[in-house]
Every structure is written in C-alpha cells, then in structure tokens.
PyMOL CGO cylinders between C-alpha atoms (Angstrom):
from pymol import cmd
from pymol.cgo import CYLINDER

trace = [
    CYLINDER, 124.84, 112.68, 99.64, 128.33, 112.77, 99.14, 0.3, 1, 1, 1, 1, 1, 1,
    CYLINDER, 128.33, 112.77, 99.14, 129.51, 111.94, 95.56, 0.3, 1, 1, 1, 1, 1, 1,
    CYLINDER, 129.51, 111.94, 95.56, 133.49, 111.22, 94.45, 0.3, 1, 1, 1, 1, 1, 1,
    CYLINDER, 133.49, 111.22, 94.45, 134.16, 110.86, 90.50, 0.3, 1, 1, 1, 1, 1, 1,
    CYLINDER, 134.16, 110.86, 90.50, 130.24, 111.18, 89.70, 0.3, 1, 1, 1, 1, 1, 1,
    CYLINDER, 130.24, 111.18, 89.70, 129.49, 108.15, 92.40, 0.3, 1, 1, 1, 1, 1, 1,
    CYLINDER, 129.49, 108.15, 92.40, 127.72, 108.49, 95.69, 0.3, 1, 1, 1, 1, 1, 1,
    CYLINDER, 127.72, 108.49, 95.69, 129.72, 107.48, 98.45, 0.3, 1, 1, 1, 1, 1, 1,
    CYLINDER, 129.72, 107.48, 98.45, 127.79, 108.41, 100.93, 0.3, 1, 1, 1, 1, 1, 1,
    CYLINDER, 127.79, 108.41, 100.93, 124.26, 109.23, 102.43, 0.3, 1, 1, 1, 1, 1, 1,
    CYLINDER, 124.26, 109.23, 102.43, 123.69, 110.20, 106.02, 0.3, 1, 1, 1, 1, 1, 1,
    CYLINDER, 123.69, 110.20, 106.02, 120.11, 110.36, 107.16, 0.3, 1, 1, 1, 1, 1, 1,
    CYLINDER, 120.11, 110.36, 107.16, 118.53, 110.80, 110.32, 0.3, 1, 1, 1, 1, 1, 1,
    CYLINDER, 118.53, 110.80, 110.32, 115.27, 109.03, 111.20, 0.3, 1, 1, 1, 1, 1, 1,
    CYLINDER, 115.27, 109.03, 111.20, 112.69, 108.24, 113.67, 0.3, 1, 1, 1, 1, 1, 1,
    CYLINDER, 112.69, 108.24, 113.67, 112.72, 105.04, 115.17, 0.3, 1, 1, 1, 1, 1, 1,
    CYLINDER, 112.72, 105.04, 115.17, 109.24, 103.77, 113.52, 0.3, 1, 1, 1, 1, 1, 1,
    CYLINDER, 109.24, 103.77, 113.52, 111.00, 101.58, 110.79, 0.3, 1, 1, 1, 1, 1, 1,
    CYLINDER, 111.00, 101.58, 110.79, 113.88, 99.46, 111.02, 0.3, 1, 1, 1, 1, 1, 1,
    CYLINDER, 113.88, 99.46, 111.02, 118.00, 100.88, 109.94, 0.3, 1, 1, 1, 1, 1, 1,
    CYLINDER, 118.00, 100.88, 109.94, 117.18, 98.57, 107.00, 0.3, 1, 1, 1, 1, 1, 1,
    CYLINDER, 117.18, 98.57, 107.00, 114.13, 99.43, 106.07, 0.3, 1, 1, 1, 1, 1, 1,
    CYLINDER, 114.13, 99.43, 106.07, 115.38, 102.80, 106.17, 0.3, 1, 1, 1, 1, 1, 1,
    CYLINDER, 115.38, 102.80, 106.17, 118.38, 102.06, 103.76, 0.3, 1, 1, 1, 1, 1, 1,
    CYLINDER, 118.38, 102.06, 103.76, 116.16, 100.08, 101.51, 0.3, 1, 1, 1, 1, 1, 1,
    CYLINDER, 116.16, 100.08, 101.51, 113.83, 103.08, 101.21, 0.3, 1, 1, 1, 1, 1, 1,
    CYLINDER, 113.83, 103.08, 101.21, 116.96, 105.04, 100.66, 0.3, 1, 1, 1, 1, 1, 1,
    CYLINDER, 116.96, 105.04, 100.66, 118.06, 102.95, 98.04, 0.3, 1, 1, 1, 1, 1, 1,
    CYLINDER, 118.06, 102.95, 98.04, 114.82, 102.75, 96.23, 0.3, 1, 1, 1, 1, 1, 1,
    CYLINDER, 114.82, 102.75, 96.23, 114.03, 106.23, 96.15, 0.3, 1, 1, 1, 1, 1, 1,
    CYLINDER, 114.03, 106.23, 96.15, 117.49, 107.44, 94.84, 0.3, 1, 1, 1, 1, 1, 1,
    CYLINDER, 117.49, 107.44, 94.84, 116.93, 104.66, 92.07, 0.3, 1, 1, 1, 1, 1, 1,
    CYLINDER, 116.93, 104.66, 92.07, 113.70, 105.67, 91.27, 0.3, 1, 1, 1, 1, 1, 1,
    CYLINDER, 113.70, 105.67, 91.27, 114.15, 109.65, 91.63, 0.3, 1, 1, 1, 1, 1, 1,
    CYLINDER, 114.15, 109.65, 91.63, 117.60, 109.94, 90.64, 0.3, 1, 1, 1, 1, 1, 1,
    CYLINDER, 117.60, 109.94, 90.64, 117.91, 106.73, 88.13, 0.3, 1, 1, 1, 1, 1, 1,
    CYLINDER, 117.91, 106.73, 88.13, 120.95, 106.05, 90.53, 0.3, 1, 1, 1, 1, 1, 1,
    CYLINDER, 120.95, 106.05, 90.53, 121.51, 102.78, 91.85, 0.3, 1, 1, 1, 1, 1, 1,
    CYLINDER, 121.51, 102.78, 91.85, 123.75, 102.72, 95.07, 0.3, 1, 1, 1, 1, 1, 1,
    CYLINDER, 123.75, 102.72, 95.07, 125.59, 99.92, 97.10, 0.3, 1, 1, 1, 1, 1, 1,
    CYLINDER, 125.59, 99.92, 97.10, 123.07, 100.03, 100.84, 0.3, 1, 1, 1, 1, 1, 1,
    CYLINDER, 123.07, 100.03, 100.84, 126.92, 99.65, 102.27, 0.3, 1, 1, 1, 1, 1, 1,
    CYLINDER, 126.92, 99.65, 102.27, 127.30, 103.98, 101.48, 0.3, 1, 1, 1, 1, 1, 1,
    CYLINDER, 127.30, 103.98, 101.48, 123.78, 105.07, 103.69, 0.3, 1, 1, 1, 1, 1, 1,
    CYLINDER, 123.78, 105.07, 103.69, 124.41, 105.29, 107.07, 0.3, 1, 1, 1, 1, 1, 1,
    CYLINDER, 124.41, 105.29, 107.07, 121.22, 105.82, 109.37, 0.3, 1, 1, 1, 1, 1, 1,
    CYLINDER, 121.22, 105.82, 109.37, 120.85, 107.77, 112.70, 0.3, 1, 1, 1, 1, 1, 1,
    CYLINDER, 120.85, 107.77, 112.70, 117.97, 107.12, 114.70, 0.3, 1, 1, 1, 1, 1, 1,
    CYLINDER, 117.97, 107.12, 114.70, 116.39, 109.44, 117.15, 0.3, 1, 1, 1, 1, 1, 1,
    CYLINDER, 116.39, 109.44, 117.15, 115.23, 108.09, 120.19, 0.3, 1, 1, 1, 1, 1, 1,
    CYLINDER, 115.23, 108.09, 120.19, 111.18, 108.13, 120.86, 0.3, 1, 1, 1, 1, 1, 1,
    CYLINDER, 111.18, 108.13, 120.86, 111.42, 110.89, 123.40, 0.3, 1, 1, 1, 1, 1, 1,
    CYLINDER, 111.42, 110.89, 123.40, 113.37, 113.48, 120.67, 0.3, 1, 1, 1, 1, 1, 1,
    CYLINDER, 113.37, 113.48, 120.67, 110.49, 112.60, 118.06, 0.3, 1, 1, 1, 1, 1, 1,
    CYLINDER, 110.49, 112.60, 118.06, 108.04, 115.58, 117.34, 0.3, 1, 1, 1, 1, 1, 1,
    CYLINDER, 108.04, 115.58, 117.34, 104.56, 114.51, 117.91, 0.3, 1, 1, 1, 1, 1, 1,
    CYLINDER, 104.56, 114.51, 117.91, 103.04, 113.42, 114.33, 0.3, 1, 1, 1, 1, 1, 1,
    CYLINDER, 103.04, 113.42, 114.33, 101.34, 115.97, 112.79, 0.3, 1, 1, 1, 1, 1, 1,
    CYLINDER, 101.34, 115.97, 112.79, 97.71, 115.50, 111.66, 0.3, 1, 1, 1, 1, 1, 1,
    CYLINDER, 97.71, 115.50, 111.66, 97.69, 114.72, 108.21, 0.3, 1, 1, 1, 1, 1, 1,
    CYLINDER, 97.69, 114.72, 108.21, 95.35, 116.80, 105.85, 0.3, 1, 1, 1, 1, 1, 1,
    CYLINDER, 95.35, 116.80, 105.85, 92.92, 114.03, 103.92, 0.3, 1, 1, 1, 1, 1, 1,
    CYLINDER, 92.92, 114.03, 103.92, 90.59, 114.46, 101.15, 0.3, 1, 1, 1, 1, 1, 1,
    CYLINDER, 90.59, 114.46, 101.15, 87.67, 112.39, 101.75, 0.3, 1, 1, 1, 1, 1, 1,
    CYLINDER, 87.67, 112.39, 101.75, 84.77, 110.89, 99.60, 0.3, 1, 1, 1, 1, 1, 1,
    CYLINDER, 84.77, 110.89, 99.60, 81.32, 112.31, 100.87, 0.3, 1, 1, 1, 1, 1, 1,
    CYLINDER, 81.32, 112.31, 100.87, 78.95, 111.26, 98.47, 0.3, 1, 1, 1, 1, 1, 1,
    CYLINDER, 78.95, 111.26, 98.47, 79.37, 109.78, 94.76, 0.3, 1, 1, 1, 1, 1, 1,
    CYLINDER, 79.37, 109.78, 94.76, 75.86, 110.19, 92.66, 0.3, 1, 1, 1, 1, 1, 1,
    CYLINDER, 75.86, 110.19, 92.66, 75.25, 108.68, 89.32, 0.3, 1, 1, 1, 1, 1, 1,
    CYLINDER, 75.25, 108.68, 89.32, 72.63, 109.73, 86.67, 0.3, 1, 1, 1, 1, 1, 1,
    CYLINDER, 72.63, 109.73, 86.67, 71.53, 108.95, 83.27, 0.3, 1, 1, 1, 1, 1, 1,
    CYLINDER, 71.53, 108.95, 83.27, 69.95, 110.85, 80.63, 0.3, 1, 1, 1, 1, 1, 1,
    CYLINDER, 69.95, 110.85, 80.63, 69.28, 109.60, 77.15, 0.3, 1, 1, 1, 1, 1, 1,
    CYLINDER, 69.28, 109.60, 77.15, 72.71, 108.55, 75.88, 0.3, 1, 1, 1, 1, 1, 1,
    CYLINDER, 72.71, 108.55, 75.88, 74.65, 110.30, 78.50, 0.3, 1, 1, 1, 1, 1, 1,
    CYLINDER, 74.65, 110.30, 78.50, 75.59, 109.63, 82.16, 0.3, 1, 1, 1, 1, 1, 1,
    CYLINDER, 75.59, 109.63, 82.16, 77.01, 111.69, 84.64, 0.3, 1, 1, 1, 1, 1, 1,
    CYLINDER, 77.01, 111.69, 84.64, 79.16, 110.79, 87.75, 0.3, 1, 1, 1, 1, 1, 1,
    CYLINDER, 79.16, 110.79, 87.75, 79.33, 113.61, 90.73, 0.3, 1, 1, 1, 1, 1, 1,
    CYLINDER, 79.33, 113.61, 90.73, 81.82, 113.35, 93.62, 0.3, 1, 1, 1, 1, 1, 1,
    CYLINDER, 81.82, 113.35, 93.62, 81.74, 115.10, 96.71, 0.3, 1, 1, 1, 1, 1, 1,
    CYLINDER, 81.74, 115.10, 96.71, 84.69, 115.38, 98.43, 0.3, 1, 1, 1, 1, 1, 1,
    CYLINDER, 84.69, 115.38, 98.43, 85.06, 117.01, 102.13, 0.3, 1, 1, 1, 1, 1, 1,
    CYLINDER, 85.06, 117.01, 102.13, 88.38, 118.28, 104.08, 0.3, 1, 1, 1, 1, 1, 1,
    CYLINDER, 88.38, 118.28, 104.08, 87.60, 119.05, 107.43, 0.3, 1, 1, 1, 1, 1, 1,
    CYLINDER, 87.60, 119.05, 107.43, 83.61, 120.49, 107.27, 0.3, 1, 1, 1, 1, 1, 1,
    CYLINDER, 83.61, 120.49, 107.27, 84.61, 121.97, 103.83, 0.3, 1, 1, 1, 1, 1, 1,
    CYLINDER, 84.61, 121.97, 103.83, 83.13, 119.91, 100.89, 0.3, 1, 1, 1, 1, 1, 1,
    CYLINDER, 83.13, 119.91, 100.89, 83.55, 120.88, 97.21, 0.3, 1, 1, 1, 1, 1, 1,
    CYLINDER, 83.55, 120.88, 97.21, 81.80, 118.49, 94.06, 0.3, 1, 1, 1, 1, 1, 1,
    CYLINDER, 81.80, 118.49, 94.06, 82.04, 118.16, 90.47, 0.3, 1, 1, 1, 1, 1, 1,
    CYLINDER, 82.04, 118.16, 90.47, 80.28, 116.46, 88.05, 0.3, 1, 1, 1, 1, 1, 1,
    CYLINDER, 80.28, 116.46, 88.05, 81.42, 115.27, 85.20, 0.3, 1, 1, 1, 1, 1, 1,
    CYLINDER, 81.42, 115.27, 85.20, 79.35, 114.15, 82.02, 0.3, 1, 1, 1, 1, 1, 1,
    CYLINDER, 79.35, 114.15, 82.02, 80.05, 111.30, 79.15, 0.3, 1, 1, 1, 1, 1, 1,
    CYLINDER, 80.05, 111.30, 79.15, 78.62, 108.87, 77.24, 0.3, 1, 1, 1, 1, 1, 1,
    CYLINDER, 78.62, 108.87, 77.24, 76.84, 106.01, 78.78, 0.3, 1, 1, 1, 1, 1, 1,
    CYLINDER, 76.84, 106.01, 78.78, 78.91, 103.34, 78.31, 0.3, 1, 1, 1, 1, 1, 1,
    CYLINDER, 78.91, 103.34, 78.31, 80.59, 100.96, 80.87, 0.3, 1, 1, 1, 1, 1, 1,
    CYLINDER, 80.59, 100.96, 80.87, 83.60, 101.53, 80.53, 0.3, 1, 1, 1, 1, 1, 1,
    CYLINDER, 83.60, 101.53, 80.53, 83.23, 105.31, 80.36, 0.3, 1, 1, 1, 1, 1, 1,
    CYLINDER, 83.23, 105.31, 80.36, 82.38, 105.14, 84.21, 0.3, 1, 1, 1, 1, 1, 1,
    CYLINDER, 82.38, 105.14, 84.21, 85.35, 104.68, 86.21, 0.3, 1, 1, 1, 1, 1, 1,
    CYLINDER, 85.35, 104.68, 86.21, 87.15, 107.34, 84.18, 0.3, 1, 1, 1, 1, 1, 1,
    CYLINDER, 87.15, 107.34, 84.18, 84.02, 110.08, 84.65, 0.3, 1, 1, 1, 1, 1, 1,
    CYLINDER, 84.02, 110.08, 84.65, 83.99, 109.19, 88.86, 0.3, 1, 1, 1, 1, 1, 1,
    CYLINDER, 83.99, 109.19, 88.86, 88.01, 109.65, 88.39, 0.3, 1, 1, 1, 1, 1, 1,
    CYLINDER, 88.01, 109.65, 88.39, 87.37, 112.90, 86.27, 0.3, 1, 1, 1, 1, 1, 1,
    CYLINDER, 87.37, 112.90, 86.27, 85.02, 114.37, 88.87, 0.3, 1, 1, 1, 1, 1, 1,
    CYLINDER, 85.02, 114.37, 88.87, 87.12, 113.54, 92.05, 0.3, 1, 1, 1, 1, 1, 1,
    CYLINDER, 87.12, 113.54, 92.05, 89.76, 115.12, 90.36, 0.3, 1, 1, 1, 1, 1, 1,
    CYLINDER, 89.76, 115.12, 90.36, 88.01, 118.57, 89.71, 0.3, 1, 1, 1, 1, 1, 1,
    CYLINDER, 88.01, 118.57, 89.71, 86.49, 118.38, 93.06, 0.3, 1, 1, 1, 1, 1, 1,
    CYLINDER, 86.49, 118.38, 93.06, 90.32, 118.53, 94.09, 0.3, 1, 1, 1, 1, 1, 1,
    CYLINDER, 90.32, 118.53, 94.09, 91.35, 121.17, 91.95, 0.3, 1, 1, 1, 1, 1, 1,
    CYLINDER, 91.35, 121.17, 91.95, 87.81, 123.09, 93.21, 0.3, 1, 1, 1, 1, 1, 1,
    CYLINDER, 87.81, 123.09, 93.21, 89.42, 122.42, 97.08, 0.3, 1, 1, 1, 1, 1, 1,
    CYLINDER, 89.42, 122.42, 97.08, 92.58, 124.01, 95.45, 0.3, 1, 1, 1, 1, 1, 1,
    CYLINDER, 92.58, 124.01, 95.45, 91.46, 126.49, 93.89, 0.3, 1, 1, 1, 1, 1, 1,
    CYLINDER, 91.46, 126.49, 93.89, 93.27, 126.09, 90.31, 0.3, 1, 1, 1, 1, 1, 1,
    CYLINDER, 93.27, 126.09, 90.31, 92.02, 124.92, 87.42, 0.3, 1, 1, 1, 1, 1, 1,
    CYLINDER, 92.02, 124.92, 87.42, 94.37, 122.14, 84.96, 0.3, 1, 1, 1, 1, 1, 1,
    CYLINDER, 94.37, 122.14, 84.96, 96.65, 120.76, 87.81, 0.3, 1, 1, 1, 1, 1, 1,
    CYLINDER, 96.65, 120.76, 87.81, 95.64, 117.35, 87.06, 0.3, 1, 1, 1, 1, 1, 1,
    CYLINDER, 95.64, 117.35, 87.06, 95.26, 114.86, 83.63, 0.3, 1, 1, 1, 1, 1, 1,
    CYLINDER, 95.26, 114.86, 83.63, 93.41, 111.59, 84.56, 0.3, 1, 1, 1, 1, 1, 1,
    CYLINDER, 93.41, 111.59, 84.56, 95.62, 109.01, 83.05, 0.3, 1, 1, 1, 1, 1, 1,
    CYLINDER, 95.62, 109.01, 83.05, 94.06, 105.78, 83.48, 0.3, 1, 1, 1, 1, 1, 1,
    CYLINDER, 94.06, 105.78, 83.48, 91.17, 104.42, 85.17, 0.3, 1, 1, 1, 1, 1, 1,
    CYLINDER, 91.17, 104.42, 85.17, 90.66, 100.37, 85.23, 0.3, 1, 1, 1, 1, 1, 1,
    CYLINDER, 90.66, 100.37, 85.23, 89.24, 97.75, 86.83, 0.3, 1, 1, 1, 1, 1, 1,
    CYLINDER, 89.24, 97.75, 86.83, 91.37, 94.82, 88.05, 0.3, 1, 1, 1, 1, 1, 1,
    CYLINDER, 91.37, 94.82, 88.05, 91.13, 91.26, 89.89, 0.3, 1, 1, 1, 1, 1, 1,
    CYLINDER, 91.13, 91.26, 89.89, 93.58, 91.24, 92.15, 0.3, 1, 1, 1, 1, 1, 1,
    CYLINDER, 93.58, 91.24, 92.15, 93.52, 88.03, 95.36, 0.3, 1, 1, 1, 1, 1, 1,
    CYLINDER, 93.52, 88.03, 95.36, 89.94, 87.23, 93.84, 0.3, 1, 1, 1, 1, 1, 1,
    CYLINDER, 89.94, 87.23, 93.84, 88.60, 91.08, 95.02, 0.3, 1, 1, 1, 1, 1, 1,
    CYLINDER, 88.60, 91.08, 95.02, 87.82, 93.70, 92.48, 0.3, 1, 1, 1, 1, 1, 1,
    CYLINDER, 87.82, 93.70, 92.48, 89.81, 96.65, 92.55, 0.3, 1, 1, 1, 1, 1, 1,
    CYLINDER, 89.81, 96.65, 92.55, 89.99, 99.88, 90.50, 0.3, 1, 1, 1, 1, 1, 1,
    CYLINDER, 89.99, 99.88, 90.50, 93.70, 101.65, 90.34, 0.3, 1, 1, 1, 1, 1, 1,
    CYLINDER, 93.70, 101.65, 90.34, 94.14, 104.85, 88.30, 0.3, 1, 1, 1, 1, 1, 1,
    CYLINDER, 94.14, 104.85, 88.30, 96.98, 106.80, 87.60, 0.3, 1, 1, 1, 1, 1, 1,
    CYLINDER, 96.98, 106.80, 87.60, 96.59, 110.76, 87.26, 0.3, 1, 1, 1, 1, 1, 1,
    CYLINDER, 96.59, 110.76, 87.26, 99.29, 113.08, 85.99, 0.3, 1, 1, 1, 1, 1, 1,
    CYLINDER, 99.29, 113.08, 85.99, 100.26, 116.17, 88.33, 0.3, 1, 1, 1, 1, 1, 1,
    CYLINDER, 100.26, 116.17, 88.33, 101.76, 119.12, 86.28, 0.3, 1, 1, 1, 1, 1, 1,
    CYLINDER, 101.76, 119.12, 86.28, 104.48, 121.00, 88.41, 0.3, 1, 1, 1, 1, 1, 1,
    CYLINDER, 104.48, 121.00, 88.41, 107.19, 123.21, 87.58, 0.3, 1, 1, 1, 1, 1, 1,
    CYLINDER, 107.19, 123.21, 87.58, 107.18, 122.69, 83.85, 0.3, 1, 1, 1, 1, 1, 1,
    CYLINDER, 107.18, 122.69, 83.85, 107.48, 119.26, 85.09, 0.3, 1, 1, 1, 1, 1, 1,
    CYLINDER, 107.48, 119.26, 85.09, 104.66, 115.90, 85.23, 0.3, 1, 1, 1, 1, 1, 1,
    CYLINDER, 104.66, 115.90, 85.23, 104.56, 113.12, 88.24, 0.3, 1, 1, 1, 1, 1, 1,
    CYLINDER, 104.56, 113.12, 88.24, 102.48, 110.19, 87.46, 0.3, 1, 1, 1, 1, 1, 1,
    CYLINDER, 102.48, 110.19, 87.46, 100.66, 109.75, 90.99, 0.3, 1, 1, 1, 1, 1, 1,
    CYLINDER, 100.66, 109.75, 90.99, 99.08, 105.17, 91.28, 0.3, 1, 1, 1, 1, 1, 1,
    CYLINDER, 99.08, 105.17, 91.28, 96.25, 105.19, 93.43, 0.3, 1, 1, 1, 1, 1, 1,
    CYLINDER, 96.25, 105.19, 93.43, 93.94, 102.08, 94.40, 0.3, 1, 1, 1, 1, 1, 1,
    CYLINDER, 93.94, 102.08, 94.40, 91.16, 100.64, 95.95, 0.3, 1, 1, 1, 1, 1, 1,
    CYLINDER, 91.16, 100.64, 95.95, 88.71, 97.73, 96.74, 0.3, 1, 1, 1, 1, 1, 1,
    CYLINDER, 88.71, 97.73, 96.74, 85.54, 97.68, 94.76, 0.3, 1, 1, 1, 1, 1, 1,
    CYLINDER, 85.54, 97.68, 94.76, 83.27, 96.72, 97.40, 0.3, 1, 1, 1, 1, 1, 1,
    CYLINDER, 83.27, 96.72, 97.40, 80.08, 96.37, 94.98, 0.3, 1, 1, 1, 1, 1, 1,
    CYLINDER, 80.08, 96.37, 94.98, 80.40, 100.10, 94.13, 0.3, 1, 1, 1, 1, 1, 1,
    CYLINDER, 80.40, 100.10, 94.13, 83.08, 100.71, 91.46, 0.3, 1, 1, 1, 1, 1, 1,
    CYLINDER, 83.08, 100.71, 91.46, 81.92, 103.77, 91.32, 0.3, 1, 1, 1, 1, 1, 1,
    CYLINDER, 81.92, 103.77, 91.32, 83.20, 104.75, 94.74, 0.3, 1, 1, 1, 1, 1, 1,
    CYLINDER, 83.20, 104.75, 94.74, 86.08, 102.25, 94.37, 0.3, 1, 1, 1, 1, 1, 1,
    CYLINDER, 86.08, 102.25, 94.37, 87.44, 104.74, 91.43, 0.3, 1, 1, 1, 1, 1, 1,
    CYLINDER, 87.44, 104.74, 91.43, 86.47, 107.97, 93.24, 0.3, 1, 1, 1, 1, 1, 1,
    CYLINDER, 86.47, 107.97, 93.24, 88.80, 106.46, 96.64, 0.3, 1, 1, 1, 1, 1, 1,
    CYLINDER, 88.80, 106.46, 96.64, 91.51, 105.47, 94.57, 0.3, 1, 1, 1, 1, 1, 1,
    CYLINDER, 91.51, 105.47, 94.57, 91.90, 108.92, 92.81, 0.3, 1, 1, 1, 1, 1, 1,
    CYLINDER, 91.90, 108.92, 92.81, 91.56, 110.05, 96.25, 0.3, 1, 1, 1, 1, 1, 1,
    CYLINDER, 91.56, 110.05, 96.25, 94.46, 107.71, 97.51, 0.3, 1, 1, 1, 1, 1, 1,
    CYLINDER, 94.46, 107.71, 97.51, 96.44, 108.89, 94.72, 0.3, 1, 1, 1, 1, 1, 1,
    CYLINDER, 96.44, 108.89, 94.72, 96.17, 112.53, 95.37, 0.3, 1, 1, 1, 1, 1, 1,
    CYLINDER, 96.17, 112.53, 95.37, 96.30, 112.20, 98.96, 0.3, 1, 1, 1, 1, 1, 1,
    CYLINDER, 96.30, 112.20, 98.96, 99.74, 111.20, 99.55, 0.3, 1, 1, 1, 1, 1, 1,
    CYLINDER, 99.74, 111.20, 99.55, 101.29, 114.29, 97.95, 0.3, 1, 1, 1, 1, 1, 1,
    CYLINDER, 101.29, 114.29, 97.95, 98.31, 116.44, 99.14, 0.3, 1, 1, 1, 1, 1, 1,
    CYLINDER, 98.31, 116.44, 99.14, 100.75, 118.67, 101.82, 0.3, 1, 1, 1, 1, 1, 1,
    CYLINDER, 100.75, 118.67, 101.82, 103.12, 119.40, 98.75, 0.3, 1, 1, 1, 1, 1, 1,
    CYLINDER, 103.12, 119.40, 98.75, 99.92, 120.43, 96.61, 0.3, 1, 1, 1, 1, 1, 1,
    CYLINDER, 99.92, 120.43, 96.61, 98.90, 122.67, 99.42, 0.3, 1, 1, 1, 1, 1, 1,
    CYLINDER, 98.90, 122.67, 99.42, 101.76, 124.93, 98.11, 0.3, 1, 1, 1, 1, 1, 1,
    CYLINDER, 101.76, 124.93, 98.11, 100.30, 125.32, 94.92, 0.3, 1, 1, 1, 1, 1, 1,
    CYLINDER, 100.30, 125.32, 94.92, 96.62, 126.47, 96.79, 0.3, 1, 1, 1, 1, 1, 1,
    CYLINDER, 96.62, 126.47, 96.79, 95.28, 129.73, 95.70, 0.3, 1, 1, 1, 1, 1, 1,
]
cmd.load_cgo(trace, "trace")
C-alpha cells in the first residue's frame, strides 16, 4: 500500500488467476475496510495475475474434522462429547451442563472447542461466544461465534452449518467451520 497525506493511493497485488481482477479488488477493498477501518476508491488497487502454469500447486489444507458427537444424561445434567480427528489423530472432550435445551448447542460448541485446544496442545485459546439456532431458506442452521485470544489481542471467528436433524452435530461442524479457516495461523501457536 502506498499512502500520500494519511490516504492510500495505491495497492499492488499479485494473484492467481482463480477469481476475477474484480473480485480481487472487491476482496481488496473489503478486507482493508474491515481490517484497517479504511475505506478506499477500487480505482487505487491494481491486480497482477499469474498465469496457470506459474501457480504453485495448492497445498493440502489441514482440516479438523467431526468423528463422533455423543450425548448423555444424568439426573439434572447432560453432557455433550466431540471427537474430532486430523489426519488418523483424534482428540475429544466432554463437556458437562445442565439439562436444558438450550444449554445444548453451547456444551457441543464447548467440547469441539477443547477438543481443538487438546489437538493444540494449549489450554484458554478459545471463549465460545455464541451458540444459536437459526431458520435460514426454511433449513435449520446453528452459527456460533468463538473468540480467539492472540497477541494480547481477540478475533471473533462466525462459523455455520445445516442442522440436518442433529443440532447437535450441526453446532459441533459449525465451531469446526469457524476454527478451520484460520487453523494454519493457529498451527503457530501449537505446542
């Protein structure tokens, strides 16, 4: 970025060729507004595109995957456990509340996130924010947004998914989907 009397003027990137110049600039634009609370005129990015043959091969993405979800009650209490795999590897957690319905999308949420932090091998890198239920183009859906604590600093990470009878599962996937798109920047963090 290249800024004149506190204003960007301009922003040169260089990108693949699997999205559109203007898709590209809109991106551009959207993340500098959203990151940098900076909105800029699309006219100031200017976009370089690689050609298919000087692409690196993509890289296999590291996933954390549901395995199993498992639900128990006992007296007034219920438990949710989550089993999460990477690669062969899994790791579970189980997390206990009250029985109540609404308690249950937050304790699958809860235990997928612990399973993560298990995976990662510290403790406290992640506050469950939210955990609902929604309607959204007549399916049921759960989203949930989870706080990760970095450098002194917190990012609010939205994950959802279908509820395809099991909202259970549906809240365990979406903490997954909100974890797994920063999961190679969390991999620094790994013990």
């Amino acid at each position: 970025m290249v800024y004149e009397n506190g204003a960007v003027v301009e922003i040169h990137v260089l990108a693949d060729g699997t999205r559109s110049p203007k898709q590209v600039v809109r991106d551009i634009e959207s993340a500098v507004l959203v990151k940098l609370g900076i909105a800029i005129d699309h006219k100031c990015v200017s976009v370089a595109q690689l050609s298919s043959d000087e692409v690196a091969p993509p890289v296999n993405e590291l996933r954390l995957k549901l395995a199993r979800v498992g639900y128990f009650i006992s007296g007034s209490e219920s438990s949710v456990s989550i089993t999460i795999s990477v690669d062969e590897e899994l790791f579970e957690a189980t997390v206990t509340g009250p029985k109540l319905n609404h308690s249950r999308l937050r304790l699958a949420a809860k235990a997928t996130l612990m399973a993560m932090e298990k995976y990662l091998g510290k403790e406290n890198m992640f506050t469950l924010s939210d955990a609902s239920k929604i309607n959204i183009a007549g399916h049921n859906a759960v989203i949930t947004a989870v706080s990760f604590f970095r450098d002194s600093r917190e990012d609010v990470l939205l994950g959802a998914a279908l509820a395809h009878g099991d909202e259970l599962e549906a809240a365990a996937k979406s903490t997954l989907d909100a974890i797994n798109r920063r999961l190679v920047f969390m991999e620094a963090y790994k013990n």
